[in-house]
N, C-alpha and C positions, 0 to 999 in steps of 0.2 A: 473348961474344968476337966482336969484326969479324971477317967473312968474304973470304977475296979472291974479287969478284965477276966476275973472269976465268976463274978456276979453276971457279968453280960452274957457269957458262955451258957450259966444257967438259965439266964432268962431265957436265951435265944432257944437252948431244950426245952423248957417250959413251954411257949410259944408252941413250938413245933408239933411236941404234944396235945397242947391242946386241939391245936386244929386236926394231928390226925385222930384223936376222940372223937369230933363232932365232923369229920368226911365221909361223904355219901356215895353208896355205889349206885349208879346209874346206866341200866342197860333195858332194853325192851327184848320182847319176844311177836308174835306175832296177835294176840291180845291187845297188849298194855303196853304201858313205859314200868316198868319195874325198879321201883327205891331201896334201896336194902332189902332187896329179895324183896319184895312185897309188889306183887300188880298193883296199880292204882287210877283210878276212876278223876280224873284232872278235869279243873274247868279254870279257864284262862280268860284275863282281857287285857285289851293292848289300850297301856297310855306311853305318847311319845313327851320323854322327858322335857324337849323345848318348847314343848305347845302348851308348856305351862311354867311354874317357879319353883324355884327352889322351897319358895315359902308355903307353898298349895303341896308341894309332894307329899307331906304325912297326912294330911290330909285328904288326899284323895286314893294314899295307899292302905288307910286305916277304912274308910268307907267300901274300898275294894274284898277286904279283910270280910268286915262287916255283911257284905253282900256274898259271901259264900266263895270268894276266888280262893281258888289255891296258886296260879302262879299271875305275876306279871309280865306280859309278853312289851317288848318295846326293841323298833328299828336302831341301828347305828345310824347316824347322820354326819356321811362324811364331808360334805361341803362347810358344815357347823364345828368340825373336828378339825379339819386341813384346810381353812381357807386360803393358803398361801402355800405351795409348795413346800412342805417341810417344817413348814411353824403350826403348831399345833395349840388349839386350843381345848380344856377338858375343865370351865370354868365358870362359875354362875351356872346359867339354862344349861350350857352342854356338862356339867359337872357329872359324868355317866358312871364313875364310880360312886360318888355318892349319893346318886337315885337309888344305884345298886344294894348298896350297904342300907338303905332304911328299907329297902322292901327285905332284905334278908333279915333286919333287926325286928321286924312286924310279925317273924314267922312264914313268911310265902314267900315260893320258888320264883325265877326268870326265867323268860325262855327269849335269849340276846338274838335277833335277827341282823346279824354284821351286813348281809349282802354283800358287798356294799349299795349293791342298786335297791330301794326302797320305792320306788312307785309314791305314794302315800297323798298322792296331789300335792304335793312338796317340790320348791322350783328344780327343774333340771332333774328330776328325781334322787334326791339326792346326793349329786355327781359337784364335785367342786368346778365351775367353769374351767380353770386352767389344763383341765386333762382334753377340752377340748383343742389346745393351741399344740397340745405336743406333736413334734413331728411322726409324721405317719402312723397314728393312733386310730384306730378302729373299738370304740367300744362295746362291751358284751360279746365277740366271736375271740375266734381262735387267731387272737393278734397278741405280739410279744409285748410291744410298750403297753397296751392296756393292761394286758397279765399279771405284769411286773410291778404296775402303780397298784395295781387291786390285790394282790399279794402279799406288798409294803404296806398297804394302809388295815389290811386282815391282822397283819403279825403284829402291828403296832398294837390293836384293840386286844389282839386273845392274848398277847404279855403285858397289857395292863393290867388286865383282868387278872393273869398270874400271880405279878408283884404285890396282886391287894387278896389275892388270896381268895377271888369270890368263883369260883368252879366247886361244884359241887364236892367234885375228891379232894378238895382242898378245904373244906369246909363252909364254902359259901351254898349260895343260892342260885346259881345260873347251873340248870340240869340240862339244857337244850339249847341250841344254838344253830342259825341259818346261815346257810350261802347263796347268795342269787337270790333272786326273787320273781317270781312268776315266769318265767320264762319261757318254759312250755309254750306260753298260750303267744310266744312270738316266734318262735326259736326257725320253725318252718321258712321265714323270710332271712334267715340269714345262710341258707342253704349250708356248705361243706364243712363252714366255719363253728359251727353248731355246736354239734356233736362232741368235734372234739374237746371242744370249751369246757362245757357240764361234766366232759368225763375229768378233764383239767382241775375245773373247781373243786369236784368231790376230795380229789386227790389232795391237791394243796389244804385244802381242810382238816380232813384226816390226820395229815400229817402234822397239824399244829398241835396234837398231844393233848387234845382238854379232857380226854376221859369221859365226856359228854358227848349223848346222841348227835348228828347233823340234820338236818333237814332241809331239801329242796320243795319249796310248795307249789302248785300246780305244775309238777315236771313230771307228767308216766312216763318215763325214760329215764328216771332219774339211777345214775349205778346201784349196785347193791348196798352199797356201803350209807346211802342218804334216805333217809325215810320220806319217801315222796307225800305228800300232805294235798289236802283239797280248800280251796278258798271260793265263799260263793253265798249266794243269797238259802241256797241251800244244798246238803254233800251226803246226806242219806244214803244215795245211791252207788257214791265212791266206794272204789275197791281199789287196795293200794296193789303197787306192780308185781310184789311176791306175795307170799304167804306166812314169811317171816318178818314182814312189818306189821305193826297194830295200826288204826284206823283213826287217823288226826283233822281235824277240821282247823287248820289255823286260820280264819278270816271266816265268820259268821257277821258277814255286813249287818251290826244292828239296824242302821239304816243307810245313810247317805249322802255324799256331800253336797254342799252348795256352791253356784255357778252365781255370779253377774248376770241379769237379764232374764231370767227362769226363777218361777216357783221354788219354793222350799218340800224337798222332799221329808219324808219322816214315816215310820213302819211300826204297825200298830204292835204292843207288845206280845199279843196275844200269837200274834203270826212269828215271831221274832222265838216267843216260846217254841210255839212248833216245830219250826226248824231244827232247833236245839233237841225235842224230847226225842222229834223222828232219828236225829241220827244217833243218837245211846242206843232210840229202839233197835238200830240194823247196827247194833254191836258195834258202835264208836265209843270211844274209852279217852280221847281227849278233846275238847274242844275250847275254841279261841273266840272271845267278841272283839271285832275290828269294828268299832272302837270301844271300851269302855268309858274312857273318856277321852272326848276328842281334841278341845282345848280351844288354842290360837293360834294361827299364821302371823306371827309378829313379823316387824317388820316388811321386811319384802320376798319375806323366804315360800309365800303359796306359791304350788305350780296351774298348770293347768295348760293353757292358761285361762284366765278371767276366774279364779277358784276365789272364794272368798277369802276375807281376814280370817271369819270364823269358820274354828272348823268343828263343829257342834256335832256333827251327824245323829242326832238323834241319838246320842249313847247312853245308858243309865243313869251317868252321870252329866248333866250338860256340861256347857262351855267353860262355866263362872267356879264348877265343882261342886254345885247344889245337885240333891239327889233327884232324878227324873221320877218324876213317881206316877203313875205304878211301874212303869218298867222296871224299877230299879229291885224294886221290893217285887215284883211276882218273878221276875227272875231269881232272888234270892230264895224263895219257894221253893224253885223248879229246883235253886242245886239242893237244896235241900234233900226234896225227894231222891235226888238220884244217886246221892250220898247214901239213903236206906235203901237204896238195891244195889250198892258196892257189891256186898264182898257175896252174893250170886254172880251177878254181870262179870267180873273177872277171874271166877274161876269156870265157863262154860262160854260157850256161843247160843246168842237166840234162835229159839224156833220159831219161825213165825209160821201161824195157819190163817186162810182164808176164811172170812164167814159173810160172805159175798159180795159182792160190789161195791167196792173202797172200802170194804171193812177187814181189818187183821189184829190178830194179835200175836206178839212174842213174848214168848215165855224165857226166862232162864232159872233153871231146875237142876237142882244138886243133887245127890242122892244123900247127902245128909235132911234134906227137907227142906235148905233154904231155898227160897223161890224167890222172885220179882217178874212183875210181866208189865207188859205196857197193852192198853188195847186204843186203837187206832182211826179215826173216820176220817175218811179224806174225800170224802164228797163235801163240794163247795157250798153247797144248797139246804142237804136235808139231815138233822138229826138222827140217831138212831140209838136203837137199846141193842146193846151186845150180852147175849149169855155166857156167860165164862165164869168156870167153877163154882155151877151152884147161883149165880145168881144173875139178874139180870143188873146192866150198867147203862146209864142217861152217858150219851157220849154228843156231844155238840157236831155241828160242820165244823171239818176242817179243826179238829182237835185230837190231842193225846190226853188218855187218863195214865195215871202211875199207880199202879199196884204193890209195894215193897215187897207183901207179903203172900200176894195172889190172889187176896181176897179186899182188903178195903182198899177203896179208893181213897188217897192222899193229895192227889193233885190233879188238875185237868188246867190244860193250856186254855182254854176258852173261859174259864172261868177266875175270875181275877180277885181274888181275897184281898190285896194288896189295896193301902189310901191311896187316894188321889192329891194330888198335892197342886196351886197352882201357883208360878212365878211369873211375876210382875216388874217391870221397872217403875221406881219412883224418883220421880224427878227430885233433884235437891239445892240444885245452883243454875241461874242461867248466868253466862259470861257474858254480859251487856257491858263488860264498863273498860276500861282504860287497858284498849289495846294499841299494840304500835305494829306496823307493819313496812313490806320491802316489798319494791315493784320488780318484779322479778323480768332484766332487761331483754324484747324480743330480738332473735337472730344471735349472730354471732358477737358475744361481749368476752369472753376470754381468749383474744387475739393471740396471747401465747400458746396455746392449745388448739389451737384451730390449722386444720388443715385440708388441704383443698385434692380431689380426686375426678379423674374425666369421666364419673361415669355413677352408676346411681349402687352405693355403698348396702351389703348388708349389715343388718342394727346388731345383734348377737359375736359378729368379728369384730365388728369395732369399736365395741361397749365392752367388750369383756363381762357386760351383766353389772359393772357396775355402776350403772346407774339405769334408773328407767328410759330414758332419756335422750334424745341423739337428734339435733338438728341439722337439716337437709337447707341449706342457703344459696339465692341465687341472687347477690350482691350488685349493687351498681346498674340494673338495665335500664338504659337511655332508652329516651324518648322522646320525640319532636312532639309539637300541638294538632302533625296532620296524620302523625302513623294509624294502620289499621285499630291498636290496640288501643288507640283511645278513643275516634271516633266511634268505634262499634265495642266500645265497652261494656254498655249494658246488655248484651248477647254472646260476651267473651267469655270463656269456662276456661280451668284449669282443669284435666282429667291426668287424676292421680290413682294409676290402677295398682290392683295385687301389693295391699298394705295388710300386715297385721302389725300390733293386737291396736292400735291404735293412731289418728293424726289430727293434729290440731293447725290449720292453714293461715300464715297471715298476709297480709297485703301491705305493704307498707306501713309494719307494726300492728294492724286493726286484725282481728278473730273473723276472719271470713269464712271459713266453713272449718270441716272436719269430718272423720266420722269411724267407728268402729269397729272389730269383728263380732260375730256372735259368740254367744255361750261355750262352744268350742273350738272358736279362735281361726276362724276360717277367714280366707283370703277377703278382702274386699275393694272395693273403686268408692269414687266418692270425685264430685264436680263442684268445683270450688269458682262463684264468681270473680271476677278480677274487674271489678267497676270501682272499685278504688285507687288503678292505674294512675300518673297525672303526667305530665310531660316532663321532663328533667330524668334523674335518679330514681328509681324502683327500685325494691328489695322484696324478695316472694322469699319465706321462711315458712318451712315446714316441721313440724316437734312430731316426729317419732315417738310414738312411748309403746312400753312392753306394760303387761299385765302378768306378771311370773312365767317360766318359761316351763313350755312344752315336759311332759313327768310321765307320760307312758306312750307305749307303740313303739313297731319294728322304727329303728330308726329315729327315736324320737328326740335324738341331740343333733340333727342334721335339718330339722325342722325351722326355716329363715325365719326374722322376725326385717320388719322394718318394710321399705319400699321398695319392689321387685321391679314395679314400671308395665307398659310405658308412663312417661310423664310427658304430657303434652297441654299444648294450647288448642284449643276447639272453638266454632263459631262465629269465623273469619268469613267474608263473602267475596272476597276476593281474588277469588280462586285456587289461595294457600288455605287453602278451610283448617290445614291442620299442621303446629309448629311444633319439632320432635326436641324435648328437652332430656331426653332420656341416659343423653351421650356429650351434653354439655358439660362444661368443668363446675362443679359442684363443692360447695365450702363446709366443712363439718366440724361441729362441739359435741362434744360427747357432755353429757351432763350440761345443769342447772352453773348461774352464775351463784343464787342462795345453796345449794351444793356445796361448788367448794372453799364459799367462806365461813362454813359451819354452821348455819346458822339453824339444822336442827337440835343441835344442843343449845340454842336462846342463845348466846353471844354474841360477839360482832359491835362493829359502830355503825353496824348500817341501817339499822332499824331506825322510823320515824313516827311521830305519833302527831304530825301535826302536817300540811292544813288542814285536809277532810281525809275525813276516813273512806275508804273507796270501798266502797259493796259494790257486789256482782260484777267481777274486775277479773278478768282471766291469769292466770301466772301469778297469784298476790303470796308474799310470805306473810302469816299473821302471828302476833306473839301477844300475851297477856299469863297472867298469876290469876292460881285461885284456892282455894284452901281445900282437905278432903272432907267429906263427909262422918259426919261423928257414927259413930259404933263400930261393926267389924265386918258388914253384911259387903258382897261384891260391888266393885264399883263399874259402872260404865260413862261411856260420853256418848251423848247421843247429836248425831252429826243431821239433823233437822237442821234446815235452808241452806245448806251447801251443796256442793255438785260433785266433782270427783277431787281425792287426790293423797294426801297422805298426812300423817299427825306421830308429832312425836309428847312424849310427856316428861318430865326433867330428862331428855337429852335418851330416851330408849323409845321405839320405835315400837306405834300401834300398829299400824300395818296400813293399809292402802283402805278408802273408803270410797265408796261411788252409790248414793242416794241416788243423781240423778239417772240412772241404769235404771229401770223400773221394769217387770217383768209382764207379757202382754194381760191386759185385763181378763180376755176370754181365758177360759180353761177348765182344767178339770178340779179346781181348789175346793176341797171339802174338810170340815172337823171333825167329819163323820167315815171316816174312811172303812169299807167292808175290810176285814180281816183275812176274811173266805177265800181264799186262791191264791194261787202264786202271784208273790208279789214279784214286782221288780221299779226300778228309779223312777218312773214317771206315774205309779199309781198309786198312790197318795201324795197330794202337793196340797199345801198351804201357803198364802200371800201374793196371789194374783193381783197385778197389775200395784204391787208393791215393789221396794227396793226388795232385795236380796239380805240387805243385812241394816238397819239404820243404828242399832248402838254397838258399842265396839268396847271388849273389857280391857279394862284398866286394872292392873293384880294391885293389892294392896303395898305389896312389897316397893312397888317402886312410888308412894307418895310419902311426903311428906304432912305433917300437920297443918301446916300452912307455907306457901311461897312454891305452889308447884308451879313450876312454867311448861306452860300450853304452846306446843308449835305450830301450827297446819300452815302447810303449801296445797293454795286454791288451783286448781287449773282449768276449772273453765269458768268462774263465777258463782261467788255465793254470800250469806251473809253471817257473818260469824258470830254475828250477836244472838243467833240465834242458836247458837249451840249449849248444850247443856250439860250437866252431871248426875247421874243417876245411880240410885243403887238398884237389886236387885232382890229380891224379897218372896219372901214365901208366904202367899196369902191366904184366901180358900185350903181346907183340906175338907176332905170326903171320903165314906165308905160306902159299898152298896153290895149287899151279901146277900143271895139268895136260899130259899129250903135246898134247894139243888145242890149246894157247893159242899165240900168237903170243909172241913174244920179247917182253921188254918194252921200251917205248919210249924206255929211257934209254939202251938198246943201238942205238938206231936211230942213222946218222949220215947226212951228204949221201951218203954210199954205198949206201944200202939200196937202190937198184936192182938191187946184183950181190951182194950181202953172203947169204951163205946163216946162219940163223938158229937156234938152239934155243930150245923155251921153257926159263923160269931163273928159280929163286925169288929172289927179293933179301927182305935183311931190312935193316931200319936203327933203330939205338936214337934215340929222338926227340931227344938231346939229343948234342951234340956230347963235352961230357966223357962220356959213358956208352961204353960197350961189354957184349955179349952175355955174361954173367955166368952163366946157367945155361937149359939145354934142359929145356924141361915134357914133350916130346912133339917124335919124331921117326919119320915112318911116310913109307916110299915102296912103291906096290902099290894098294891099292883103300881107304885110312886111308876109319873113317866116321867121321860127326859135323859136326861145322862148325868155326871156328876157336872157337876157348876150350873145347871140347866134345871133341875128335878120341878117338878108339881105334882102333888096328888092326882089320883088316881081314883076312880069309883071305888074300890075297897078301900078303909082304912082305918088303922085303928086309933081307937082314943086315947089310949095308955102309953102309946109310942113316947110322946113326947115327953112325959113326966117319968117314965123311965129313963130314958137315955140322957134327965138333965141329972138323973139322980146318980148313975154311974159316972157320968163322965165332965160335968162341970167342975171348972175350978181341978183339974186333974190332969199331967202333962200326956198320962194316955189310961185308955175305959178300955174295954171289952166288953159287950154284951152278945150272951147265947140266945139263939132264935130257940127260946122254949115256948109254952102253953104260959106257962107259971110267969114270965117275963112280960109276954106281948100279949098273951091273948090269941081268940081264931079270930077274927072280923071275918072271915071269907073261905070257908073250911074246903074250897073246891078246888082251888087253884096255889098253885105254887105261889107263895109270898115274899118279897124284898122288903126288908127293911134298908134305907136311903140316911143318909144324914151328913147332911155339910155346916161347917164349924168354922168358927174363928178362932186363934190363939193369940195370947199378948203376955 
């Protein structure tokens, strides 16, 4: 249809208009980032848009909202964007514009990390494999073909980003934007090439005209032009490389990720606080949570290698996008408070004075009168009372209080106002019944694709990465009924050395050995009997497989995967003790025969469902339907009696599973983890001499009501009947508020300067239709335990209980103030807790 070409004219000024109405200036000084002229005091957290769905995005951008974030930080994912030289994809999960556009529609900023190099425990970091096959390509140094692909693929995203208008001069929401990433902390191993690289990067950055800051993070060398930024468990002490940048924390590791074969890390909130309050205290004005919410390694896309499917890390928001609680909520506190010491904090620098051994305080002091201070204990052990202004202050180990005003305390990192919330999976379907499966055929079955090499193949050249997958074949070996290698069969070894991430050994078709790398992905050997030798025909078949490839360190696309060798025969007594297979001609498949018939989208005629069903069958494809579980609550499948391998759901990809990986019994696995001291990855772990992950989510968005088809390819043996579906549910919730604690900060208003305060537990059912339905536990006096744990105590009072059923039964959230008039003394000497855990329904 004709257009009236007056009208379009108009619109397009209209248009025009509009957006430059609502365009933002965005420049920093050595302070702040400054928004239309205005310093501003920013708290960030990073969700990566693939580690979750399209259908989870407002949701987890509204609880970010909710939780006190002003912007959403999130990577480019170029392997996810360019999987094919030149074809592009920006659709479903990688839809990067329209992640974009709901977090701008929510009201909060972006801060877009292009890279292109992203770390993130993401396979390859993510680099699309093909940039390794280019001719004479050197990634991250001062080389022309990588320059030139990392360039092409910058300009592609900052003129997308154009077209749709999301740059903050433009009217959107992307104020900040990265190149490179971490680099610094390798940059030394790439000697000459270095330098001139980062000074390259900046430049081409620059030059893309977004009107937005740049930033390099961990790079003190970073040129003048990139706001060099600090990433780390904690950045306090960072001072950036001039004086005319302000002080960014972009990676405050809420916690940590998880490995195959090890413990679960996790970082208690109270310390996670700290980190946070200390760096605003030494005059930081932006900071970043790596992760907010961390999500899922769908498919095959973890790196590591051996990184799990999930990638949870402990963020305030877990995996499933259900609220961590209390993390979630005392962090919401913490910005709170540090929101009432803005607009002190960026118009001065802190002072901070000593008041003796690990104690300080910084003040920031206007001469209009507005003040904020923070006072400080960083001894790991002992309490202490700090005098400041007139009064004295209870300051815990290893804690930050917040002063807005310089005089009441508003918040303290160690002390947590914030519910406790606890999630659960509940089983809801087991899959026992009417599955059909595919024997997935050993050695070489795609005769068209298979091709033979003199000599022992690396997996990463010759997989292109696509597939896990790559068989090592050594087809046809005769043998009489008097050679060594049958007589002395039962003493014969195959030693198959310097393999990663993995190898499964067969002997004329049968599972004779195998074996792994560690946690991270280190070389290994492994001696494989051959007592299944017979006279005639042999075939020794070996299945290579990768666990996500290699995601950080100098060099770490250079990093082999597959069989380095020697590969020999051992155990001979006949004076060839030892047969070098190393340099023989060798058969290769790249990938699964269920691979390339499709059949993890359920299709095919190859599937069977009759005579017996084969449990504990190595290589098996298995297929069944099963219906989703009624309400809205997250779904998982919980991979109980299986072993390792992979699962798809209608035809999209959970990502790699391995129960039988179990992490060593011994250790240091506590629920009680000290707070008190520098943390770092191995000091707090939970699920010793467990799997690493046993249920794996399932998003809503990809089920249907009924007829979802279930794929898993088994590869070492398992039983799939016994696999299950689960939701994941928010059960227990708890409060536990001390005389000691400041009020909480939902109590605070523009009045807190004169407002006299009590502390007050709040509770709240996680869901808006629920209310508190029944009390587990109700103790005010000296309750022990922790929350989910609690018992009275010798102090306690009597009136606890019929209090708190009168404020808060039957009610989606109470409040009760720890007064006289309320509780009562039971115990006039000692500081009092009131405790109290709940049901909702």
């Amino acid at each position: 249809m004709a257009g009236n070409p007056t009208a379009t004219v108009v619109f397009l000024l209209l248009a025009a208009a509009a957006s430059l109405c609502t365009a933002a200036n965005v420049s920093y000084d050595g302070r702040a980032l400054i928004i239309d002229g205005k310093r501003r005091i920013l708290v960030s957290g990073s969700i990566h848009y693939p580690r979750s769905t399209p259908g989870m995005w407002p949701g987890l951008i509204k609880k970010s909202k909710e939780g006190g974030l002003d912007i959403i930080e999130t990577y480019v994912f170029w392997d996810m964007h360019e999987p094919v030289r030149g074809q592009y994809d920006f659709t479903g999960r990688n839809d990067l514009v329209k992640f974009i556009k709901l977090i701008g529609k929510a009201g909060l900023y972006v801060h877009l990390r292009i890279g292109p190099y992203v770390c993130a425990e993401w396979n390859y970091g993510g680099f699309p494999l093909w940039l390794h096959f280019l001719p004479g390509i050197e990634l991250r140094t001062n080389n022309d073909v990588f320059k030139s692909e990392m360039q092409r693929f910058t300009s592609r995203v900052v003129n997308l980003m154009k077209m749709n208008n999301l740059f903050a001069s433009q009217g959107g929401p992307i104020i900040l934007s990265q190149i490179e990433n971490e680099y610094g902390n390798v940059e030394s191993k790439y000697g000459d090439g270095a330098k001139p690289y980062i000074e390259w990067a900046a430049e081409m950055a620059t030059s893309m005209e977004t009107d937005v800051p740049w930033v390099m993070c961990q790079q003190d060398d970073a040129p003048y032009s990139m706001i060099n930024t600090c990433n780390g468990f904690y950045c306090d002490k960072f001072t950036p490389n001039s004086p005319d940048k302000p002080k960014f924390f972009t990676e405050l590791w809420s916690g940590w990720f998880s490995a195959w074969g090890i413990p679960v890390p996790y970082r208690p909130v109270e310390d996670v606080a700290f980190a946070a309050a200390r760096f605003f205290q030494n005059n930081g004005t932006l900071l970043n949570y790596y992760m907010y919410h961390g999500g899922t390694n769908f498919g095959r896309t973890s790196g590591g290698p051996l990184i799990t499917t999930s990638y949870d890390y402990d963020s305030p928001m877990d995996e499933y996008g259900l609220l961590r609680q209390p993390k979630w909520g005392h962090l919401k506190d913490l910005h709170k408070a540090i929101k009432l010491c803005e607009n002190a904090m960026v118009e001065t620098v802190g002072v901070t004075t000593s008041f003796g051994p690990n104690l300080e305080t910084t003040v920031y002091q206007l001469e209009s009168g507005a003040c904020a201070a923070f006072l400080a204990n960083l001894d790991t052990e002992s309490n202490a009372k700090i005098y400041f202004n007139g009064n004295y202050h209870d300051v815990p180990a290893w804690s930050v209080s917040i002063l807005p005003d310089c005089k009441n305390v508003v918040y303290n990192t160690a002390k947590v106002n914030a519910i406790t919330a606890f999630t659960k999976f509940v089983p809801r379907t087991t899959l026992n019944w009417s599955w059909s499966w595919f024997k997935e055929p050993v050695g070489i079955s795609l005769t068209g694709d298979a091709f033979v090499q003199p000599s022992l193949a690396e997996q990463i050249g010759v997989t292109g990465d696509r597939s896990d997958f790559l068989w090592y074949s050594l087809r046809g070996l005769n043998l009489d009924a008097n050679d060594p290698l049958i007589n002395e069969a039962s003493t014969v070894l195959l030693h198959v050395d310097s393999v990663r991430h993995g190898l499964y050994a067969f002997v004329n078709g049968k599972l004779a050995g195998g074996g792994r790398s560690d946690s991270i992905g280190s070389r290994f050997a492994t001696d494989v009997p051959l007592n299944n030798l017979k006279p005639g025909k042999n075939n020794i078949d070996l299945l290579c497989f990768t666990v996500g490839l290699s995601n950080y360190g100098a060099f770490f696309d250079q990093i082999p995967a597959g069989i380095e060798g020697p590969v020999q025969i051992n155990g001979l007594s006949n004076g060839s003790s030892t047969i070098e297979l190393s340099k023989v001609p060798w058969t290769y498949q790249i990938g699964l025969k269920g691979e390339q018939l499709g059949l993890s989208n359920g299709g095919s005629e190859q599937w069977v469902s009759e005579p017996a069903f084969p449990k504990n069958t190595p290589l098996t494809w298995y297929k069944t339907q099963f219906s989703a579980p009624a309400g809205n609550s997250p779904v998982a499948i919980d991979f109980t009696g299986m072993g390792k391998g992979q699962a798809w759901i209608n035809g999209n990809g959970i990502g790699r599973y391995w129960p039988a990986y179990v992490s060593p019994p011994e250790g240091k696995c506590t629920d009680n983890c000290d707070y008190r001291g520098e943390y770092s990855q191995g000091k707090c772990l939970k699920g010793c001499g467990k799997p690493a992950q046993q249920q794996y989510h399932v998003p809503r968005s990809w089920l249907k009501p009924t007829g979802n088809t279930l794929v898993v390819l088994e590869e070492i043996g398992g039983d799939p009947t016994m696999i299950s579906i689960a939701t994941r549910e928010i059960g227990l919730i708890c409060g536990a508020v001390s005389e000691s604690y400041p009020a909480p900060l939902d109590l605070w208003d523009s009045n807190y300067l004169t407002r006299v305060t009590k502390p007050t537990l709040l509770l709240e059912c996680p869901y808006q239709s629920q209310v508190i339905k029944e009390l587990q536990f109700v103790g005010y006096g000296n309750p022990q335990g922790k929350c989910g744990s609690f018992s009275q105590g010798q102090c306690r009072s009597n009136r606890a209980t019929t209090v708190v059923n009168k404020y808060c039964m039957g009610k989606q959230k109470c409040s009760i103030e720890m007064t006289l008039e309320n509780l009562g003394d039971p115990c006039p000497d000692i500081y009092k807790t009131l405790a109290v855990e709940a049901y909702c329904g």
